[in-house]
N, C-alpha and C positions, 0 to 999 in steps of 0.2 A: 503154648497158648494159641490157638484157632480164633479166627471173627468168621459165625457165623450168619450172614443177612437175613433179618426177621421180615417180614411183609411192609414193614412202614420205611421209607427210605431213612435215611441217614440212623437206623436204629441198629446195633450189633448187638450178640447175645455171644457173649464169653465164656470161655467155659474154666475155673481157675480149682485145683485139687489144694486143700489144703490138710495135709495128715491125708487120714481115711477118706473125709468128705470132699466130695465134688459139690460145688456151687456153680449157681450159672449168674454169670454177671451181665448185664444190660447196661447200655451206653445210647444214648438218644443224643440227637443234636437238635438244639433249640437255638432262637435268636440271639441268645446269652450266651452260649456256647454249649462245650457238651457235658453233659451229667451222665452218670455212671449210678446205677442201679442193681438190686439182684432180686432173683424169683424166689418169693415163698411159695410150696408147695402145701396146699391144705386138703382135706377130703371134700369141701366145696368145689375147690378150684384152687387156681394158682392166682395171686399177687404178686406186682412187679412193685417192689418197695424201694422210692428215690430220698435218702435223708442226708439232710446239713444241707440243702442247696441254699447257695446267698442269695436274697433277695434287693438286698440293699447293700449300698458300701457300711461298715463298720463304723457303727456312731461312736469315734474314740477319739480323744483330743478337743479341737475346735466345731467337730462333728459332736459332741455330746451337749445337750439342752439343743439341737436344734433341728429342723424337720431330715429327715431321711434323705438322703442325698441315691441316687437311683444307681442301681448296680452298671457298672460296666461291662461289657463283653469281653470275656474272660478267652486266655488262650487254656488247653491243655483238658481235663476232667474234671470237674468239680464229681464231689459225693463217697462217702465211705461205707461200709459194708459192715453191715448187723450192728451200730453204733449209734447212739441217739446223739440227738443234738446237742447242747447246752441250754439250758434254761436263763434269762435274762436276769439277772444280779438281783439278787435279792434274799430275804430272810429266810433261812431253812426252815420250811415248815409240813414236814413229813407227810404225804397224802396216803392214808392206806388203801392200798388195792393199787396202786400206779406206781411206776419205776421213782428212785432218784436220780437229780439232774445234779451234772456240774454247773455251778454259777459263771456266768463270763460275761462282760458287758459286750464283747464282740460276740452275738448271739440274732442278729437279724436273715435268721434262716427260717427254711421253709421243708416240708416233707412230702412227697406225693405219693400215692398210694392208688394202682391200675390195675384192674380186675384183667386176669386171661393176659393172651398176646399181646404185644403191644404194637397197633398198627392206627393209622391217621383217619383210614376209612370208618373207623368206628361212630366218631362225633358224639361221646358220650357224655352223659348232665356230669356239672362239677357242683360237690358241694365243699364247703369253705367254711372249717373250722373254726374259732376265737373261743381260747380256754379264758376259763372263769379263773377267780383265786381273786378277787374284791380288789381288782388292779392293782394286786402288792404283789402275787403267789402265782407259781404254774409256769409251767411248758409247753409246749405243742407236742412232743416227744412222746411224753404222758400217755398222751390220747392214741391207744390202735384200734384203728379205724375198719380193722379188716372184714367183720360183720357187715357191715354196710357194706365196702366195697363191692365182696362176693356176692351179699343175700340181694345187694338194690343194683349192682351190674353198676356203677358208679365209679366216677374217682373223686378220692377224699384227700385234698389238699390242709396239713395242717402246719401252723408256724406262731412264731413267735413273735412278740413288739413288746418295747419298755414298759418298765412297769415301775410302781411309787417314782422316789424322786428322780430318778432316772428318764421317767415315762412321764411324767405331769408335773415338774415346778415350773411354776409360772411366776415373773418378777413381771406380768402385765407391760412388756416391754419387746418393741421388736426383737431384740437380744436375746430373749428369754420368754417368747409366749407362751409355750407350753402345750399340752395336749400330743407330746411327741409319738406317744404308742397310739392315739388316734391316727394319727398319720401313718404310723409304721402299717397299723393295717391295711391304709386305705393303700399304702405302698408296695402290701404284699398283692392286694387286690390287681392292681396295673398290672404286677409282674407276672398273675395267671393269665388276665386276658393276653400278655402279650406273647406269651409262652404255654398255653395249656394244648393247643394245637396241636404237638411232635407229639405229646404223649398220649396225642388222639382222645382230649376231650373237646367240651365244645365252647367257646366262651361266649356265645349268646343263650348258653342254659347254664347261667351261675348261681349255686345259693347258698349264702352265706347262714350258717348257722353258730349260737355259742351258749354257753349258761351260765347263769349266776351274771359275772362283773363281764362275761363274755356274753350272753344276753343282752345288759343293758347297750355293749358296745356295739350291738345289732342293731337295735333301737335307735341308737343314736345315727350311725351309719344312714339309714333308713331316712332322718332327717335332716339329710347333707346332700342339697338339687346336686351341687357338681357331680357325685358318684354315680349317677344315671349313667348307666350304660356300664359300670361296675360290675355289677353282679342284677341276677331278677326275680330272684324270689327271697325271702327272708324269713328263720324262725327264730325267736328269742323262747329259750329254756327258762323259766325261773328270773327272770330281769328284763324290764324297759327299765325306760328314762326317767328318772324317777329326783328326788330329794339327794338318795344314795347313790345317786351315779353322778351327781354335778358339786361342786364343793362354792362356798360364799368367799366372799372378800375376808371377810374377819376371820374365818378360819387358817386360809391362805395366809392371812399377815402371822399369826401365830405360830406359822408349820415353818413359817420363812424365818422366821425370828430364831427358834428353837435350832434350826438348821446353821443358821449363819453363826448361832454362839458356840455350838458343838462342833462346828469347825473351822473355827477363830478366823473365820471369815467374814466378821463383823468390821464396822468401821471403815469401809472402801470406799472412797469418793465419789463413785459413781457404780452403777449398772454392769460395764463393762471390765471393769477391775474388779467388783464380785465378784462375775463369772472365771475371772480367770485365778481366781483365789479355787472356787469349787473347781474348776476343772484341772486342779492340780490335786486337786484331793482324791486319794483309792476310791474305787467305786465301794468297794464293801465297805468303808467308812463313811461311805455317805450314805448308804442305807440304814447302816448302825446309828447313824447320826440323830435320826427322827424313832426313837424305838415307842411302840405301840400300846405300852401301859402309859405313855406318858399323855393321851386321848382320854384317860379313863376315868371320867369324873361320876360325883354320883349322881349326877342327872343322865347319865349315861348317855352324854352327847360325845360322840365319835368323831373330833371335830378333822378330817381328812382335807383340809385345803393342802392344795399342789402336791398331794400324792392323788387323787381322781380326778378326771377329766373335769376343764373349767368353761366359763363362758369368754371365750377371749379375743372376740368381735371377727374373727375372720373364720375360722373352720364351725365354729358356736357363734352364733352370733347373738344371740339371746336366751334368757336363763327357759330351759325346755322341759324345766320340772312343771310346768306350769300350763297344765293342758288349755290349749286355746278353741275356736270353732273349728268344727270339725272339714270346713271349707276354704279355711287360713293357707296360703298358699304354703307355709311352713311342712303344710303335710302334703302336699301336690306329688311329689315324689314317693313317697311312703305309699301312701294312696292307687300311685297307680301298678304297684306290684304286688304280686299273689304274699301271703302275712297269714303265717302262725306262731300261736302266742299260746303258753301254757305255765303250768304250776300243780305243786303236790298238794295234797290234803292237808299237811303236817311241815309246813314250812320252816316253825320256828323252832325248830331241832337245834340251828346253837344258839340258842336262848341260854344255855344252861354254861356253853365256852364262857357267854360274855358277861356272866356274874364273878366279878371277883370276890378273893376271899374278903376286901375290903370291903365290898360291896354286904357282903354274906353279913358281915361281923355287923356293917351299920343298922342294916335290917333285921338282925336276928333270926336266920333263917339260915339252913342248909338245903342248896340247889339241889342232890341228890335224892330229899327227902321232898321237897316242897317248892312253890315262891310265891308268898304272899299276894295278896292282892297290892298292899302300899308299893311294892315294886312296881305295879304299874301306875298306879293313881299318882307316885310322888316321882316315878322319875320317867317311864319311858312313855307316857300320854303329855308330860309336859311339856320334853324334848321335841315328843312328835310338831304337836300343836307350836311351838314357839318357832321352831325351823320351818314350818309352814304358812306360820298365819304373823305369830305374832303371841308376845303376851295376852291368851284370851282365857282365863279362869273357867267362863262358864263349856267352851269349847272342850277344855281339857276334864270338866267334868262327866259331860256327856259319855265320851271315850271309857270312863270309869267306871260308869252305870251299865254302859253296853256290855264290856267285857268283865264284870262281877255276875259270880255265880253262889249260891248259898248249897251246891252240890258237893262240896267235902273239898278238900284241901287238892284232892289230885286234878280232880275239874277245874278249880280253882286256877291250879301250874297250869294246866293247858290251855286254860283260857289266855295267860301272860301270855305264853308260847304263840298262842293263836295270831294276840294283837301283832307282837313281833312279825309274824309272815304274811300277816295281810298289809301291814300298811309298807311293809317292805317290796314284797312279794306280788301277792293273788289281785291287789285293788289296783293296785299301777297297771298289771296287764289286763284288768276290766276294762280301766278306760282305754288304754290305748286301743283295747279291740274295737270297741264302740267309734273311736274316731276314724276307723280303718274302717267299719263295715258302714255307715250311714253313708245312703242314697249314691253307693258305690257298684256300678254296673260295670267297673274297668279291670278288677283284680276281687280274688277271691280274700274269704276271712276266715280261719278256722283256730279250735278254743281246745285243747284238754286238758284235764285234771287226773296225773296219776295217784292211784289208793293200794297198790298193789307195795307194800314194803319190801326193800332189796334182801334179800337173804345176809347178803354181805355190805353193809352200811359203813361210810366212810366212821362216823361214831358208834362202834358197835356195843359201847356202856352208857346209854342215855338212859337216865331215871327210867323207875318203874314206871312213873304219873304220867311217861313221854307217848302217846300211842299215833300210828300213822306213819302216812310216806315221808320220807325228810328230806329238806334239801337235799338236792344232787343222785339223790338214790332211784334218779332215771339211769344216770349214766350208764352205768353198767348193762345197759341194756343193748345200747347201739356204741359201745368199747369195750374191750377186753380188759376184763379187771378180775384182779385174784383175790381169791378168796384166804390168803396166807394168814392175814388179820383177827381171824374169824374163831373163835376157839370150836374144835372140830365137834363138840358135844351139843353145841348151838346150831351148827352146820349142819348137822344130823335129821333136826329138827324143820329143815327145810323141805319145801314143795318143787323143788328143783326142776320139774318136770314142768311146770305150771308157768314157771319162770322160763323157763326157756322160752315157751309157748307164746308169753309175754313178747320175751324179747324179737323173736320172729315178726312179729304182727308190726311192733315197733321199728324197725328196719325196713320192714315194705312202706307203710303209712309215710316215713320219715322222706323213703327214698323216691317212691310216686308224687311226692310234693314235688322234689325236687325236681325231677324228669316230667311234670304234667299240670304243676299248680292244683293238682286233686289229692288228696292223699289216700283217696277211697280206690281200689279195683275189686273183683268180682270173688277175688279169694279169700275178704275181707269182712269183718264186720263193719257192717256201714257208720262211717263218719260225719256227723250233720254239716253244712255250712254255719257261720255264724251270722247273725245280724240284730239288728237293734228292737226286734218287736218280739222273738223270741231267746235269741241269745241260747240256741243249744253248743253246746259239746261233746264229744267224746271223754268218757270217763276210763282210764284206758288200765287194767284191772283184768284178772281170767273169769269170769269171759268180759270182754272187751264192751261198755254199755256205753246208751247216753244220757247226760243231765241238764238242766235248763236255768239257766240265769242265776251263776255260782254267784254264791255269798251277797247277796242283793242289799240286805239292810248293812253290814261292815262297808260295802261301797258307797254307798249313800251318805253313810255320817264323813267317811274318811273323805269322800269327794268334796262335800260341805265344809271342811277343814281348809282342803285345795282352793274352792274359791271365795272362802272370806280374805286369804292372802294374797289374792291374785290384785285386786287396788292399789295394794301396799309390797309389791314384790320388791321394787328398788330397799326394802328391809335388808336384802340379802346383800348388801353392799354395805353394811355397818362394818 
């Protein structure tokens, strides 16, 4: 074994044979100590790939329900070689196209990812990872990042934070407030700015990006003043802040109740003897303990108290489903840094997961065939409306009249579908855009809408009636995902070429944000800004167009929904 001195001080480049192959291994020294690294060699360029770095001490023991306690500086190498991390404790729930993780609750790592040499003079933009999975599901590991790295000259920082009860029970008690994997990110955040230096990035050009439940945790971040100076640019994929990303009281008491009985953790005298009942309990039986058909009523209210981030008066300080004026100081942070915000055509892709067969039998209807219209009039317009507003009949009617079509049963299904990804999805990040771009001369705003369908779709059996982009089938575009899933006669049938072409334009647009607050340069088709009298975006699609003030009328009534419940928000506290 030789150390050979790379350009950046305290960085060595090892060189280790194992069998046939020679690997080159990298070892940087950071404030934390030193990490240990190796080169992938690709036809773009070379990647210095750093995985398993701890970020945090190990939330296990009396460290579990409570905020991240800050890593120490370690003596010796942290980092292992071609081996993913672990994934944080939770329910197996197979992603196609991305690795499997082992489950571990000691899992508060981190993975970096550095285009070319590795030297300090660089000072290159960071962008900053948060995988989705609806704060139950996912790794950081999951996500290769190396398209970006290489194609945007960037380094891609991805990790992991708690997640379900692990990551958000709250007993609304210093002991137990909750919001833990909020923290953990804001925890992994600290540890780039204090450490992204040695691997020669820059931490006054940080941007956090995530989708889905890793979107909304963007959004959310976004509206937390302390993080200033965190990170400074921000994209949310498919999720802000939304209904779906904050849980009520009465939910919470019922996720807590169910918890405590499934692990004969009931009847404690207090707060602190509960907790020491759960935190004797296996982590995997406390996952198991809240299982997810037991949410599933047929109003198809999802009710996720203390498995999703709460309002729990110090990191939330108020319920932020609830958009306020767009000059509320709540958004003063948010506001003053560059904000994109996007969504697909075809959101409500698993529309079709969240029917069960109970569901199917009550309504007489098979999801692969159809889904009537009373599925939305009787359950998911009610749901919406009552979590929002409040018992209002004529409210929930509206909704019903909107999304009824007399065009045949397929239109019909995707009208259901539709409702599902706008009041989820497309209308949350309308407003939020709008409250980012009015009479904002301090940071930029920018909108798109993908219509381009992934060849390879995490759901690659959605009904005939399904048509469109579907959740998350950006990803693939700016991560390496395989097409294994895929039946090869489907696969055949793809534009392949087109896609790529896609995914190129997506890489730059993504990585120019990051590095410039623009995501437009000259090799590019033009990207509009956003703002409140036009409201153009990017519609991003071969070839690449724009469009103007997506879904107008669905924002309009869903927003009308948002403030008849806004008088009466303290509801969310029953």
């Amino acid at each position: 074994m030789s150390h050979l001195p790379l350009l950046c001080v305290g960085a060595y480049l090892i060189m280790f044979a194992f069998g046939s192959d020679v690997i080159n291994v990298v070892e940087v020294k950071t404030p934390s100590g030193w990490v240990r690294g190796y080169e992938e060699l690709y036809d773009e360029g070379q990647v210095n790939r750093f995985v398993k770095i701890p970020y945090a001490q190990p939330p296990l023991g009396d460290l579990r329900f409570q905020k991240p306690k800050p890593i120490e500086e370690w003596e010796g190498v942290e980092g292992i070689r071609d081996v993913n991390a672990p994934q944080c404790t939770q329910v197996i729930f197979p992603l196609p196209g991305f690795d499997s993780l082992e489950n571990d609750e000691d899992c508060l790592y981190l993975n970096i990812y550095v285009p070319g040499k590795i030297t300090t003079d660089k000072n290159l933009s960071v962008m900053v990872w948060i995988h989705g999975g609806g704060f139950m599901i996912g790794g950081a590991s999951q996500y290769k990042p190396q398209k970006l790295v290489l194609g945007g000259d960037v380094i891609v920082v991805t990790f992991n934070y708690r997640l379900g009860l692990l990551g958000f029970l709250t007993l609304h008690d210093p002991l137990a407030p909750g919001n833990y994997g909020l923290w953990d990110q804001i925890e992994a955040l600290r540890w780039v700015q204090n450490n992204i230096a040695a691997f020669g990035g820059n931490p006054k050009s940080v941007t956090i990006f995530g989708e889905s439940a890793g979107g909304m945790s963007v959004s959310l971040q976004t509206l937390i003043p302390s993080n200033e100076g965190l990170f400074h640019r921000a994209i949310s994929q498919s999720g802000v802040v939304s209904f779906f990303s904050l849980s009520r009281r009465r939910e919470e008491k019922q996720t807590n109740e169910l918890l405590l009985k499934n692990t004969n953790c009931t009847s404690k005298e207090d707060i602190a003897e509960t907790l020491r009942c759960l935190r004797g309990v296996p982590a995997e039986n406390l996952t198991a303990a809240v299982p997810m058909m037991e949410f599933e009523k047929f109003n198809m209210s999802f009710e996720l108290g203390s498995l999703v981030p709460s309002v729990d008066g110090d990191l939330i300080k108020e319920n932020l489903a609830y958009p306020k004026s767009w000059d509320d100081e709540v958004y003063r942070f948010f506001r003053s840094i560059d904000y994109m915000s996007g969504t697909l055509d075809a959101e409500g892709n698993s529309l079709p997961l969240m029917l069960s067969e109970e569901t199917q039998d009550h309504f007489k209807f098979n999801a692969s065939e159809r889904v009537p219209v009373s599925v939305l009039c009787e359950m998911f317009a009610p749901t919406f409306v009552t979590t929002a507003a409040g018992n209002i009949p004529e409210l929930t009617r509206e909704i019903c009249e909107f999304y009824t079509t007399s065009e045949g049963d397929n239109e019909q299904s995707m009208r259901v579908a539709d409702f599902h990804g706008d009041s989820m999805f497309i209308v949350p990040s309308n407003i939020i855009l709008e409250i980012h771009a009015k009479n904002n001369d301090k940071a930029k705003t920018f909108q798109y809408l993908v219509t381009k369908q992934s060849p390879f779709p995490f759901i690659p059996e959605l009904p005939d009636w399904y048509k469109g982009a579907g959740h998350g089938e950006e990803l693939h575009l700016m991560f390496n995902v395989t097409s294994d899933h895929v039946p090869e006669e489907i696969l055949k049938k793809q534009d392949l070429e087109s896609v790529e072409k896609l995914s190129k334009d997506v890489v730059k647009y993504w990585t120019n944000f990051a590095k410039y607050g623009d995501p437009n340069s000259e090799d590019l088709p033009k990207w509009p800004t956003f703002d409140t009298a036009t409201k153009k975006y990017a519609i991003l699609d071969t070839p690449v167009t724009e469009g103007e003030n997506l879904k107008p009328d669905a924002t309009d009534l869903l927003r009308k929904v948002i403030e008849k419940g806004r008088p009466n928000a303290m509801h969310d506290e029953l």
